[in-house]
C-alpha positions in Angstrom: 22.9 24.1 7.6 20.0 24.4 9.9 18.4 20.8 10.7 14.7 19.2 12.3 13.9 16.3 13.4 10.4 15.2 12.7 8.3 15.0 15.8 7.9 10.8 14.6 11.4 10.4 14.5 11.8 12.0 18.0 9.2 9.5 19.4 11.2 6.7 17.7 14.4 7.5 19.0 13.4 7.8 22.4 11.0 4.3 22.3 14.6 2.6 21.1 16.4 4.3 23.7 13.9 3.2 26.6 13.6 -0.3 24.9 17.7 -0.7 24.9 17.9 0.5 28.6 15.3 -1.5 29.8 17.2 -4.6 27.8 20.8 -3.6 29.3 21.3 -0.6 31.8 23.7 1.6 29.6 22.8 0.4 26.2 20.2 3.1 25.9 22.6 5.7 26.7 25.0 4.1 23.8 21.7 3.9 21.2 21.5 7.5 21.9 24.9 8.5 21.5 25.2 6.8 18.4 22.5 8.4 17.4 23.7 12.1 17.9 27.5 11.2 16.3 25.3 10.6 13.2 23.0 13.8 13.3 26.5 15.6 13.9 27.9 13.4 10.8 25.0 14.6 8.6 24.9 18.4 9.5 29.3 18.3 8.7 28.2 15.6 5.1 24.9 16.2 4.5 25.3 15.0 0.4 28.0 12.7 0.8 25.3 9.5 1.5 23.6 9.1 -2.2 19.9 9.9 -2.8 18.3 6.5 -2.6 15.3 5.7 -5.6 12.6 7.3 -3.3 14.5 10.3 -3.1 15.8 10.1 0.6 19.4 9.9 2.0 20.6 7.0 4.5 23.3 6.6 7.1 23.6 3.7 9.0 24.4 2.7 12.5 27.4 0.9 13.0 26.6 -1.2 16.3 22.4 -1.1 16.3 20.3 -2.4 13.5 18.8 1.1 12.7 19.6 4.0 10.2 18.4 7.6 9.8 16.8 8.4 6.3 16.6 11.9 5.6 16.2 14.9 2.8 17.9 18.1 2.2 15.5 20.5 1.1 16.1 24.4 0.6 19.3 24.1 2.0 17.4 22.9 5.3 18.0 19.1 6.4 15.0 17.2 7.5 15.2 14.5 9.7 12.6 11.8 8.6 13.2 8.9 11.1 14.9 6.4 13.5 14.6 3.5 11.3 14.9 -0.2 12.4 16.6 -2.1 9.4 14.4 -4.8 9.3 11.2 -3.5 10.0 9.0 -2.2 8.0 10.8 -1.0 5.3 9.9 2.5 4.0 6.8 3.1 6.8 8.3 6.6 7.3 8.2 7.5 3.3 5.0 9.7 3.5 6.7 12.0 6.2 8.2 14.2 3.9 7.9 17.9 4.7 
C-alpha cells in the first residue's frame, strides 16, 4: 500500500525532532525513530487501529506523548500528522486529502 505524509505532518515531525535534540543530544534521533517503526507498523496494519468518530485512525507512541492519526483512502494511506497528545486536540482534522 502506497503511503504520504502531509507536508504539515512533515514540518511537525521534524519541529519535535529538533525540539527533543535540543532538550537531550540523542533524544531527537529516538523521536524520530520511533516515529518511522510506526509509519512501518501502519503500511504492514493499516486497519488494525479502529476508525475513531471523526473518521481517522490512531497509533500511539509508546515512549513520547505523540500519536499519528491517519486515513486510508483508495487503497492509498494518508498520513495526516505528528500529533502531541495533549495539545490541541483534533487541530489537524481539516487536513484531509
Amino acid at each position: 500500500m502506497n503511503h504520504t505524509v502531509l507536508d504539515e505532518a512533515e514540518k511537525e515531525v521534524n519541529d519535535a525532532i529538533l525540539y527533543y535534540e535540543d532538550k537531550q543530544e540523542g533524544l531527537g534521533v529516538r523521536f524520530r525513530d520511533e516515529a518511522d517503526e510506526y509509519i512501518r507498523w501502519i503500511l504492514k496494519n493499516p486497519e488494525v487501529p479502529r476508525i475513531r468518530r471523526l473518521g481517522y485512525r490512531r497509533v500511539n507512541f509508546d515512549v513520547f506523548p505523540y500519536y499519528i492519526p491517519y486515513i486510508i483512502h483508495e487503497n492509498h494511506i494518508w498520513i495526516l500528522a505528528f500529533a502531541h497528545a495533549s495539545r490541541k486536540p483534533n487541530y489537524w482534522i481539516k487536513r484531509k486529502p
